[in-house]
C-alpha positions in Angstrom: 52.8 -56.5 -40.8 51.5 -54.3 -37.7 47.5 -54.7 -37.8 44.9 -52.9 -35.9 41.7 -53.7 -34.4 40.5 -52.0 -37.3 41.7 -54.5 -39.5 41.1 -57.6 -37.8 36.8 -56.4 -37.6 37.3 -56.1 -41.6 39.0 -59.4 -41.7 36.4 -61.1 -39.4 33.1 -59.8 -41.8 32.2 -62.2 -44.1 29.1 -59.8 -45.2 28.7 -58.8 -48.9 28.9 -54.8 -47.9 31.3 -53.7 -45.0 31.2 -49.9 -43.9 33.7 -48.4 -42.2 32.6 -45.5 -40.6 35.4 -43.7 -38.5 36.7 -40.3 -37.5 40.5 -39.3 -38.2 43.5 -41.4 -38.2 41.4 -44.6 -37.0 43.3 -46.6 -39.4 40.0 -47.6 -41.5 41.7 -47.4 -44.9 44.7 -48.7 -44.0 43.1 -51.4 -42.7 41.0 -52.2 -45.8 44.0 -51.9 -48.1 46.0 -54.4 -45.4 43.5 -56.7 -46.3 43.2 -56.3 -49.8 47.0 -56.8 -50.3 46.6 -60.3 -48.3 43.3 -61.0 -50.2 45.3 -60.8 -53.6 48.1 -63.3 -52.0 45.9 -65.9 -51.2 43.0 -66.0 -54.1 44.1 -66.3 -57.7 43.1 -64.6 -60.5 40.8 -62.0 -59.2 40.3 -58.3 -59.8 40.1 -55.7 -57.2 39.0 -52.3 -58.0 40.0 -49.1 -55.6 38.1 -46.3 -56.8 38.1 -43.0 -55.2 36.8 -39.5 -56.4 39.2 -38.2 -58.5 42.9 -39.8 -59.8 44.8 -36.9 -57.6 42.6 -37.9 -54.5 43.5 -41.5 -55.0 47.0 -40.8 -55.6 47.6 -39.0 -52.5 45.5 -41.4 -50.5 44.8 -44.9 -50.7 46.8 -45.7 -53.8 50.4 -44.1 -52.0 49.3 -45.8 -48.9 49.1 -48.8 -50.9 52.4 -49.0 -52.0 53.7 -48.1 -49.1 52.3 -51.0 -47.7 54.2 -52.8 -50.4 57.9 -51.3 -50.1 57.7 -51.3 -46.2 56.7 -55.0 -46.5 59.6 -55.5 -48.5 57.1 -56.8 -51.5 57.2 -54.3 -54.5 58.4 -55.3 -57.8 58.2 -53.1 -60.1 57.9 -55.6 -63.2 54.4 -56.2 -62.0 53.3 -51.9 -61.9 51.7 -50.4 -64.6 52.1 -47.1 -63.6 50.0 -46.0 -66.6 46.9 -47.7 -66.2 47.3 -47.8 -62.8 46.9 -51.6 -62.5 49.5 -53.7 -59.9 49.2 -57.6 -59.9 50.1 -59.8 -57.4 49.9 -63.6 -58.4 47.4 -63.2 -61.2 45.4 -61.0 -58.8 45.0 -57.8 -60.8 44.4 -54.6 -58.7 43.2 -51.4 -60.5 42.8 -48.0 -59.3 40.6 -45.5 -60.9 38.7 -42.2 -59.7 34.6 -41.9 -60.0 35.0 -38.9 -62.3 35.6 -41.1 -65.2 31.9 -42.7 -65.6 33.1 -44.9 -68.4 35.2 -46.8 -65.9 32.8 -47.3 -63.8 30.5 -48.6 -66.2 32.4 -51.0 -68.4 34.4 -54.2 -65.8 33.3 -56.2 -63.6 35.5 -57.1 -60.6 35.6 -59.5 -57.7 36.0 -56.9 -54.6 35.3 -53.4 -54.9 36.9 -50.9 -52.2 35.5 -47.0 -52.6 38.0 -45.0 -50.3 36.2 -41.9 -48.7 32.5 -42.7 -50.8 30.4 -39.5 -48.9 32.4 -37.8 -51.5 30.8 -39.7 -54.7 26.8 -39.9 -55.4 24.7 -42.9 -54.8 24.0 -43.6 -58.5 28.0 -44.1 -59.1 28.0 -46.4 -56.0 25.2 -48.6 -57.7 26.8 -48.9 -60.9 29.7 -50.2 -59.3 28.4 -52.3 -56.4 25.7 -54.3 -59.4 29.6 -55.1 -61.0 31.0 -56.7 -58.3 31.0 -60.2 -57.4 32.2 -61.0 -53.7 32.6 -58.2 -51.4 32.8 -54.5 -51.4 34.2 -51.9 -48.9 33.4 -49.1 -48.3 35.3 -46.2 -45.8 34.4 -42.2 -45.0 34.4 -39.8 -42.2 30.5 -39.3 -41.3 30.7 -35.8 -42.0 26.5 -35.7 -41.9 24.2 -38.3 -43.0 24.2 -39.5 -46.3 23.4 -42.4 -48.8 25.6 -45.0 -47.0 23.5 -44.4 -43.8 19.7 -44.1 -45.9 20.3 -47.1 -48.5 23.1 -49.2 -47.7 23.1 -49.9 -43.4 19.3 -50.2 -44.0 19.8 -53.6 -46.1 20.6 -57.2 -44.8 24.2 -58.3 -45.5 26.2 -55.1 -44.5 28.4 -55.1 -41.5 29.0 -51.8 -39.7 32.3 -51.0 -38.2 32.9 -48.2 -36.5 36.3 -46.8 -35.6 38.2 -43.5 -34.0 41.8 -42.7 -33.5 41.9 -44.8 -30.3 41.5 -47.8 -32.7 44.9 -47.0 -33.6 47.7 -48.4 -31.3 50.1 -47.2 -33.5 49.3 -43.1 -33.7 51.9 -41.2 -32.2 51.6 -39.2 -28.9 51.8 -35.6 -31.3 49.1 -37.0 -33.3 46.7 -38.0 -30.6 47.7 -35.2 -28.7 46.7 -32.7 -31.9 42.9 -34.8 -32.2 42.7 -34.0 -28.6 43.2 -30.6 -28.6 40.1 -30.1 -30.4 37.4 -31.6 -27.9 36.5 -28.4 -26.0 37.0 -26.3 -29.1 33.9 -27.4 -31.8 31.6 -30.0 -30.5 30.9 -31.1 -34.5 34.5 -31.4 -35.6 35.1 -33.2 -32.3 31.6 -35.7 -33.0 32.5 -36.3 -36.5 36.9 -36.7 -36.3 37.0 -37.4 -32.9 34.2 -40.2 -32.0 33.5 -40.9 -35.6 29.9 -40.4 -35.1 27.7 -38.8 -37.9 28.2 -34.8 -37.7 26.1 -32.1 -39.3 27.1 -29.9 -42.0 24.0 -27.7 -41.5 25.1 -24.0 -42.1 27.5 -25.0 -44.9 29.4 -21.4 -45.8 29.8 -22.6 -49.7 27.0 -24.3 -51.5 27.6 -23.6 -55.0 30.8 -25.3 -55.8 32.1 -27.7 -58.6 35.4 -29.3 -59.7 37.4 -29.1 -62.5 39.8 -30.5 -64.6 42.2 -27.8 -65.4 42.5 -23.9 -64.2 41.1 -22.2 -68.0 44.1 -21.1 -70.4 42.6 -18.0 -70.6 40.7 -15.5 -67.7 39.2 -12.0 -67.9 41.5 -11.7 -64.6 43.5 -13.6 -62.6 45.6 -13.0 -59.1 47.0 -15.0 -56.9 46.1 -15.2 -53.0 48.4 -15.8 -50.2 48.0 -16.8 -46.3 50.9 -17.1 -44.2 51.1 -20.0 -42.1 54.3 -22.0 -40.8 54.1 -23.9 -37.7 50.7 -25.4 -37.2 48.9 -23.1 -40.0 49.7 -24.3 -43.4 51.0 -21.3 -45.9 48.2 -21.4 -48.3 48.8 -20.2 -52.2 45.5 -19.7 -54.6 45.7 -19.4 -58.2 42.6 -17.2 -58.9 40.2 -16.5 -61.9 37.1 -14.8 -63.5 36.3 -17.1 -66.6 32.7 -17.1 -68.4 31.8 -15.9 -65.1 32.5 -18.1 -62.9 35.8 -18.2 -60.3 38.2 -20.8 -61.0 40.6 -21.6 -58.2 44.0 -23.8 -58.3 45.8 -24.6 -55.5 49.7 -24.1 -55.8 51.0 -24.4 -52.2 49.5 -25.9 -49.0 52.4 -26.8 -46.6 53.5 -25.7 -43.1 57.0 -24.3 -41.9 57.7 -21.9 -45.1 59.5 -19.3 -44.7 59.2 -16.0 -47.0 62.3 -17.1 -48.4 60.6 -20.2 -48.8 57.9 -18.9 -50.8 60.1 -16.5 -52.6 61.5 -19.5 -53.9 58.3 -21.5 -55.4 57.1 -18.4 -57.0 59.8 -17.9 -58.8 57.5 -19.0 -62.1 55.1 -16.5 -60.7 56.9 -13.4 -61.3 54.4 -11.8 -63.5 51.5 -12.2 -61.0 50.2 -10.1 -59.3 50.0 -11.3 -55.4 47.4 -10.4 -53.2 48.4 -11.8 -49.1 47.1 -11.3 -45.9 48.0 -7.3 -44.9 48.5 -8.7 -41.2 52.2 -9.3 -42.8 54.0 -6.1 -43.7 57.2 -7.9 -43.2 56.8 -10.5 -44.8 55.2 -9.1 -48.0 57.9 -6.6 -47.4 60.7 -9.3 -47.7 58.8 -11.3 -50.8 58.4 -8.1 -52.9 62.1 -6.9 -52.2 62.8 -10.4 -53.9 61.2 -8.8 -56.9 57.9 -9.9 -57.1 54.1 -7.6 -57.2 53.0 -8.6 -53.9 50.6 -6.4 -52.0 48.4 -6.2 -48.7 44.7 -7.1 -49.4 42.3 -4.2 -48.4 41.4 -4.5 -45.2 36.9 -5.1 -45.1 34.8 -7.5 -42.6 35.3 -11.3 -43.6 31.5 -12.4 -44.2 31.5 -9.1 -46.9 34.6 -10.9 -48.9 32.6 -14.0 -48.0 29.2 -12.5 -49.5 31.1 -11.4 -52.6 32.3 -15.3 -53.5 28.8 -16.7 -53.1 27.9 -14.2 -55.8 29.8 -16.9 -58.0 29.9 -20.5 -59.2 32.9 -21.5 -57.6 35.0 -24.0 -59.8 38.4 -25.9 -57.8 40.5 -28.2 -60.0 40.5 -31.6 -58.7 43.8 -31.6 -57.5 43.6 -29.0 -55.3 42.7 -31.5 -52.7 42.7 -29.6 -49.4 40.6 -26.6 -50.7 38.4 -29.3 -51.8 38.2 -30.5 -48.2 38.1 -26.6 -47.3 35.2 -25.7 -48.9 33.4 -28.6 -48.1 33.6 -28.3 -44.1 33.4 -24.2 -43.7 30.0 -23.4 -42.1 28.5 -20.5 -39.8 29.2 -20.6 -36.1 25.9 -21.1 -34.0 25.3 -19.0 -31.0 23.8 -20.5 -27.6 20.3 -20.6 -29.0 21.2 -22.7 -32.2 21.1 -20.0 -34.7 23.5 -19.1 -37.5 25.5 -15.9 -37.5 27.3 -14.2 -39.3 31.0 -15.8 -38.2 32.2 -18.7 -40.1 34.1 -21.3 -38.1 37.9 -20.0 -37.4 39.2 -23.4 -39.2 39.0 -24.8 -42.8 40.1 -21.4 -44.0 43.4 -20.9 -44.9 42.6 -21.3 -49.0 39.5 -19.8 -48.3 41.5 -17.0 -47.0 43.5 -17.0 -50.3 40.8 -16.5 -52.4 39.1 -13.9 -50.4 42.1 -11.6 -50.5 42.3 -12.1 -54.7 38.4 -11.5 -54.8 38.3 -8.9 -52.7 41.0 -7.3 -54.9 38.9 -6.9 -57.5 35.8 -6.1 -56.3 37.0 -3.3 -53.5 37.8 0.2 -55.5 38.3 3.0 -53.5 36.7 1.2 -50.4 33.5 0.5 -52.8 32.3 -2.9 -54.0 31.8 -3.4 -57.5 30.5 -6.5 -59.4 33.4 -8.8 -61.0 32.3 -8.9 -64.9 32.6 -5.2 -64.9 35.8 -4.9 -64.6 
C-alpha cells in the first residue's frame, strides 16, 4: 500500500478529534480511509462509521474509494459485503456507511471511530449527535470553502489535532492533474486560496442562497424542460432535468461528463424523446444535428446572464441529492468583485455549466416575445 504524508500525520495523532483540512487532490480522504482499513485489521470487534451527506455522495466518494482500496490491495471478499445495509467487516471489525440525511441513523448506534467525509457540508447539531456516540476517535475531512463550525467549535477545544494538506501532499498526482490545479493560480485568487493552498476561502457573494435538496424530481410538474450545455474536452456536457412544482424549481441532473459528442448525446436521450430541449443557441450545429436525430431541441432566447440569473432567485430552488456536481455548482457560484472589493453584476465564469442548464429551461418559460413573465402564470 502507497501512503502519503497525508496519511502518516493521521496515523501519528493520537488526539480524540483529527481535522483534515486540505484543498483538492491532497489525498486527505484517502488517507483517512487507508487508515481505517488497517485500523479494522488490527483491533477486533469494533465499529467504524463513514457518514457523509447524502448515500449518492458517499457512494461516489469515500465508500468507492474504499473499496477500491480493497480490490487494488488484493483484499475484497465479497462474503463479508452487505451491499444492502451498506456494512463490510473485516475480522469482526464492522464498518458501516450511512449519509447525514437519515437522522434516525445518526441517532440510534454507537461506534468506536467515527469518519465524516467532507463535514462543511452537514450542520453542527448532526456532528454532535454523532461525535457524543463515539468512543475512540473521530475524523473529520473538507475543503475550507469559508469558515464554518469545524473552525468556531471544534479547533477551539483541547484534544483535536489539525492537519493541513494541498495537492503537493500528494506524491502520487499525476503531472495532468497538477498541471490542471496550477492553471488556476493567476485566474481566481479564492478558488486558488481554498483548492490550491487549502487555506480557508470566502464564499461571500454567494450567486444562490435559497437552495434545498431533494429526494426525488416530483412525478408530476406544471412544466418541465430539459437544459443543455455543450462541453467536451475540458467543459463537461451538462444535461438538466427542469420543473415548476408547488412553486418551486426542481432540478435533476441527467448528464455531467466531458468528450460527448452530439451523437453522443443523441444517444442518452433516446428516453427523452418527448421533451422538449432547451441548449445553448451558441450551437446551431449541433442542435442542428440532435434535432435531425428526431428530437425537440431548440436554441434558448438569447437575454443578459444575471436577467436569467434574477429570474431563478425568484424561486426556491430544489436539486435531488444525486445530482452531485450541481450540488457542488450551486454552492460555489458567487459575483465577481471589481478592484475596489465590490460585487457586480458578473458571476464567476466557472461552476456553471448546470447552472447554465437551468438557465436556458427557465428562461424558456419566462421570455415571451422578448418579455419576462412570472412562472406560475403560465
Amino acid at each position: 500500500m502507497k501512503f502519503t504524508n497525508v496519511f502518516h500525520r493521521n496515523l501519528k495523532a493520537k488526539s480524540r478529534v483529527v481535522v483534515n483540512q486540505g484543498g483538492t487532490s491532497s489525498s486527505k480522504t484517502y488517507s483517512i480511509l487507508q487508515l481505517i482499513y488497517l485500523l479494522a485489521t488490527r483491533q477486533n470487534g469494533k465499529i467504524i462509521s463513514i457518514v457523509s451527506e447524502t448515500m449518492p455522495h458517499l457512494k461516489r466518494g469515500a465508500m468507492r474509494d474504499f473499496f477500491n482500496i480493497l480490490i487494488t490491495e488484493g483484499v475484497y471478499n465479497e462474503i463479508y459485503h452487505n451491499k444492502s445495509d451498506h456494512i463490510y467487516k473485516i475480522n469482526n471489525t464492522i464498518i458501516e456507511f450511512f449519509s447525514a440525511d437519515k437522522f434516525n441513523k445518526v441517532l440510534s448506534a454507537r461506534r468506536d471511530y467515527l469518519f465524516i467525509n467532507e463535514c462543511y457540508n452537514i450542520n453542527y447539531e448532526l456532528y454532535d449527535h454523532l461525535a457524543v456516540r463515539t468512543r475512540e476517535r473521530i475524523y473529520l475531512d473538507y475543503n475550507p470553502v469559508s469558515n464554518f463550525w469545524v473552525h468556531d467549535k471544534v479547533l477551539i477545544k483541547d484534544n483535536v489535532t489539525l492537519i493541513k494538506s494541498t495537492y503537493k501532499d500528494n506524491q502520487f498526482l499525476e503531472k495532468n492533474i497538477i498541471d490542471s490545479i496550477e492553471s488556476h493560480k493567476n485566474l481566481d485568487a479564492n478558488w486558488w486560496r481554498v483548492f490550491g493552498e487549502g487555506e480557508v476561502g470566502q464564499v461571500e457573494g454567494l450567486v444562490f442562497t435559497n437552495i434545498a435538496l431533494c429526494d426525488e424530481f416530483p412525478a408530476e410538474c406544471k412544466w418541465e424542460l430539459l437544459g443543455l450545455d455543450f462541453g467536451f474536452t475540458n467543459d463537461p456536457t451538462a444535461i438538466l432535468r427542469v420543473g415548476l412544482h408547488s412553486g418551486e424549481l426542481w432540478i435533476d441532473e441527467l448528464m455531467f461528463k466531458t468528450g460527448q459528442t452530439n451523437n453522443d448525446i443523441a444517444n442518452f436521450l433516446i428516453p427523452f424523446k418527448k421533451t422538449e430541449i432547451i441548449a445553448d443557441s451558441a450551437e446551431p450545429k449541433s442542435i442542428e444535428e440532435i434535432r435531425r436525430s428526431g428530437f425537440n431541441i431548440k436554441g434558448v432566447l438569447k437575454c443578459k446572464v444575471s436577467t436569467g440569473i434574477d429570474i431563478m432567485k425568484r424561486y426556491k430552488i430544489n436539486i435531488t441529492k444525486r445530482s452531485l456536481n450541481t450540488i457542488k455548482e450551486f454552492r460555489n457560484y458567487y459575483w465577481l468583485q471589481n478592484k475596489d472589493g465590490d460585487y457586480t453584476n458578473e458571476p464567476v465564469k466557472k461552476f456553471n455549466h448546470s447552472i447554465d442548464a437551468v438557465r436556458y429551461a427557465v428562461m424558456t418559460k419566462v421570455l415571451i416575445k422578448n418579455k419576462i413573465i412570472d412562472l406560475d402564470v403560465i
